[in-house]
C-alpha positions in Angstrom: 15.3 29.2 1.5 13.5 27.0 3.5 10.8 24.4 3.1 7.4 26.5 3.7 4.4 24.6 5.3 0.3 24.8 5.5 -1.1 23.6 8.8 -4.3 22.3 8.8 -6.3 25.4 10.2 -5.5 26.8 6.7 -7.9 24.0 5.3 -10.5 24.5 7.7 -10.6 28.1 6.8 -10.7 27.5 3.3 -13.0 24.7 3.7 -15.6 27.2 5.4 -15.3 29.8 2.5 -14.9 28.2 -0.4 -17.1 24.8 -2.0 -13.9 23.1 -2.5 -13.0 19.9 -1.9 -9.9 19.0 0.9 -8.0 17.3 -2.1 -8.8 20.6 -4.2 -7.2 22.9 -1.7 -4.0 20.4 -1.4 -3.3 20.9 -4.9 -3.2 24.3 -5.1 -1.4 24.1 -1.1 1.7 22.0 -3.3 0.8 24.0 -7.0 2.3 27.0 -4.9 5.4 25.3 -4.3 4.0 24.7 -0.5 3.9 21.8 1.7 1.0 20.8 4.0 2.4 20.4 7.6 1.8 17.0 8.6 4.4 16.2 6.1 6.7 18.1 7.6 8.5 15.1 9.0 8.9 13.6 5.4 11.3 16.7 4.7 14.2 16.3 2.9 14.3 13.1 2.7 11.1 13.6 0.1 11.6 16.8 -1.4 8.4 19.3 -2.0 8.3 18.5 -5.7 8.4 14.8 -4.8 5.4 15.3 -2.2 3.5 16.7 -5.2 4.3 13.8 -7.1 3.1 11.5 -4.8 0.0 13.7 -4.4 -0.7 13.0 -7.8 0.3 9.1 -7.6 -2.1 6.0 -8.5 -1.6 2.7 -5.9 -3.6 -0.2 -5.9 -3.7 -2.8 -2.9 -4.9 -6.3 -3.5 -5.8 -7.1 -0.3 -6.5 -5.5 3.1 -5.5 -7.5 5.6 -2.1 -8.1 7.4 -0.2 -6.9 4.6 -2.8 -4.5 3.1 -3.8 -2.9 5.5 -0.1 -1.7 6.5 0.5 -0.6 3.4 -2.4 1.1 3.3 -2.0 3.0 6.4 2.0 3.8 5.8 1.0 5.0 2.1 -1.8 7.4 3.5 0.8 8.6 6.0 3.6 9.6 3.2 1.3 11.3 1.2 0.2 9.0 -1.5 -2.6 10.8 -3.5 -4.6 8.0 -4.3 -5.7 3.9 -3.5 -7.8 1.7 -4.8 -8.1 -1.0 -2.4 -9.5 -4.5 -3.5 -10.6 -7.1 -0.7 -14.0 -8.9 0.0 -13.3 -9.6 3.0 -14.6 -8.5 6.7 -12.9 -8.3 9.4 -13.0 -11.9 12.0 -11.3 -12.8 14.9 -8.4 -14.4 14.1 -7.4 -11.1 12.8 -7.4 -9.5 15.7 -3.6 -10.6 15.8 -1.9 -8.7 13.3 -4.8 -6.8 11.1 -4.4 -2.9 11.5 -7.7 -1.6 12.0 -8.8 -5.2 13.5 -10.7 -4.6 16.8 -13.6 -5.4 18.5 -15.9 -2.4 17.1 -14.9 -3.8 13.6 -15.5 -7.4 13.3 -18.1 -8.3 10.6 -17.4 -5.3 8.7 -16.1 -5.5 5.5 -12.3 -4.3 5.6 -12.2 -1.8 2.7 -15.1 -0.1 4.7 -13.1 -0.1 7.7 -9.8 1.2 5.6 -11.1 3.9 3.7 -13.1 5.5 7.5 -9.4 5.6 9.2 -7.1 6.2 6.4 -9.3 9.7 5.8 -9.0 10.5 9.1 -5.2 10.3 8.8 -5.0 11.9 5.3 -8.4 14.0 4.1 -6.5 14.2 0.8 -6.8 10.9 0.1 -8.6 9.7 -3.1 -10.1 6.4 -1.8 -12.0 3.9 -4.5 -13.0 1.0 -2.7 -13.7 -2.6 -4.0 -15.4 -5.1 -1.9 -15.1 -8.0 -4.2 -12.4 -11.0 -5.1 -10.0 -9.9 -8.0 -10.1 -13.0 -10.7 -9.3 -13.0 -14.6 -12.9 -10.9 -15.9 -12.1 -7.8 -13.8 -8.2 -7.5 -13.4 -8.1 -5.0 -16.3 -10.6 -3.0 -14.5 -9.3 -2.7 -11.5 -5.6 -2.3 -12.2 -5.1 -0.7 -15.1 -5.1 2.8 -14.0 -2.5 2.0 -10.9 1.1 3.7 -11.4 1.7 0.7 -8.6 0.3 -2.8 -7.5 0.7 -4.3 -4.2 0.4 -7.8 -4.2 -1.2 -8.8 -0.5 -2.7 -11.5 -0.7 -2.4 -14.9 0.8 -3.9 -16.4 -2.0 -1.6 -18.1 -4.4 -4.0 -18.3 -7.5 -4.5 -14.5 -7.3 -0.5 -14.0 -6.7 0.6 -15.7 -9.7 -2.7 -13.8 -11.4 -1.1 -10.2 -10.4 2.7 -10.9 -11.2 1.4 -12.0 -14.9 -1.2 -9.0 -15.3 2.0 -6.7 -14.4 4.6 -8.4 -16.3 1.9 -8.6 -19.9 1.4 -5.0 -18.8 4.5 -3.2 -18.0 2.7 -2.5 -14.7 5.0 -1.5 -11.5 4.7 -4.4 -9.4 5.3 -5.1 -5.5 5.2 -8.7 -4.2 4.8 -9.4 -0.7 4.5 -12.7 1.2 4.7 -14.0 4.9 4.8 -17.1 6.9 6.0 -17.2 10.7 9.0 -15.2 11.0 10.1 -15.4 7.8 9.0 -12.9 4.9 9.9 -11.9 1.3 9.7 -9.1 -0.9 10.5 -8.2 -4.5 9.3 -5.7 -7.1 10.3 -8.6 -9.9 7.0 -10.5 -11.9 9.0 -13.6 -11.5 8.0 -14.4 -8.3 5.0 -16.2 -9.9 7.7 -18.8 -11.1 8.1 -19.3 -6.7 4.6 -21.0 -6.5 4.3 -24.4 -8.7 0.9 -25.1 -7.4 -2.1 -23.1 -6.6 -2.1 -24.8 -2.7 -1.4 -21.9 0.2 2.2 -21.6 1.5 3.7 -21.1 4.8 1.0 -19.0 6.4 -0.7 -22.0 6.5 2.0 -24.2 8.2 3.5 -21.4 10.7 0.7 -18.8 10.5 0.8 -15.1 10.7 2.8 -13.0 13.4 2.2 -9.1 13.6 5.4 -7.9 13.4 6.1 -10.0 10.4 3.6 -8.4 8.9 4.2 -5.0 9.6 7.9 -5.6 8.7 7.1 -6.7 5.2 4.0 -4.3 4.6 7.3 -1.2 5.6 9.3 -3.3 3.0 6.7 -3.2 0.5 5.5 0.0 1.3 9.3 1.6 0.9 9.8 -0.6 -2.5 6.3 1.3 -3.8 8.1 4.5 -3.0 11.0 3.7 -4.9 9.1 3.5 -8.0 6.9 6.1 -7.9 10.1 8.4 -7.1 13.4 6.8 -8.4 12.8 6.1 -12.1 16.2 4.2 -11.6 15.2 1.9 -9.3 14.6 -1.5 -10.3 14.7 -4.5 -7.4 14.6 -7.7 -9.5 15.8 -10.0 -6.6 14.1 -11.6 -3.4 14.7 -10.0 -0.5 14.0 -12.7 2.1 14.2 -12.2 5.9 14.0 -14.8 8.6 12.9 -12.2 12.1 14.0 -15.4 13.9 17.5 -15.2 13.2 17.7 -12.2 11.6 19.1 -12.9 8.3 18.5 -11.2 5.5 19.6 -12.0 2.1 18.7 -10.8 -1.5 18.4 -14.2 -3.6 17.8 -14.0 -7.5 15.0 -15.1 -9.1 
């Protein structure tokens, strides 16, 4: 039998008649073993029952910029459920490079702002709990601990090593992310907090930032958080580290 699917005019309708909420009528759309269209494209690679389960998935992003941003958007698109995303940043010009939702109508705004106006206007589902502020050692418990997933995307080494330990003390589901020039890695291992010796920034600094070095490692990450919210067998404890300059790409261990 095939998959069956709910286009959109079937929310409007519903939205019109009824005092429910967008994210109410999607669960009862996938409770009824349905899909909702614009997933359609998903199919059957992700299964229906999977859909649902990502419906009903948890993922927080630390940090919405070249990384988290990405993420954010290609999450949203899949059909994750639910994001908290945690930046207290706005958006400046030297974004404007690589940055999605970076233009000129958004400088000075503050980025979660920004993310959470486009990502419902990609997926009304969505269950968005933003949190303009800098993620430190009083509030990490907070913030995280109802995640199934955290997305490490920052640039800032203090709060990297901060995130892989929080994880690993936690039995949190972890996704590291990091980028500088052409190169990039990615791992779903806590160890990566033994990479960084000091607290100084790391090859962003020296090579900077390139957009499609971001967007490559925000699909890596993005794909890794997938993994684990879907494949209960998968466990990454490698780097994966990719130079877009000479395209190698090798899996080292940590």
């Amino acid at each position: 039998m095939g998959q069956r699917f709910v286009s959109l005019k079937y929310y409007q309708k519903k939205l019109k008649k009824t005092k429910l909420s967008f994210r109410q009528i999607e669960r009862k759309v996938f409770k009824k073993g349905l899909t909702p269209l614009r997933f359609k494209r998903n199919q059957n690679t992700i299964s229906q029952h999977e859909q649902f389960r990502l419906f009903k998935a948890h993922v927080c992003i630390v940090g919405c910029g070249g990384l988290g941003g990405n993420v954010a958007e290609l999450l949203a698109r899949i059909g994750v459920g639910k994001l908290t995303l945690i930046d207290r940043d706005s958006f400046c010009e030297h974004n404007l490079n690589r940055q999605n939702f970076s233009n000129l109508n958004t400088l000075h705004v503050k980025k979660v702002d920004v993310l959470k106006e486009n990502l419902l206007l990609i997926n009304p589902a969505l269950k968005i709990h933003k949190k303009p502020k800098y993620l430190d050692e009083k509030n990490i418990d907070k913030l995280l601990k109802k995640a199934h997933v955290v997305v490490d995307c920052v640039d800032d080494v203090k709060t990297k090593k901060l995130l892989a330990l929080w994880c690993e003390k936690h039995f949190k589901k972890f996704v590291h992310g990091a980028i500088g020039g052409s190169v990039l890695q990615v791992s779903t291992s806590a160890k990566t907090k033994n990479l960084y010796k000091t607290n100084k920034k790391g090859a962003e600094e020296i090579y900077g930032n390139l957009a499609f070095t971001a967007s490559n490692c925000a699909s890596l990450q993005a794909s890794f958080c997938i993994n684990l919210l879907l494949n209960k067998n998968f466990n990454f404890q490698d780097l994966l580290f990719c130079d877009l300059k000479d395209y190698e790409f090798v899996n080292l261990p940590l």
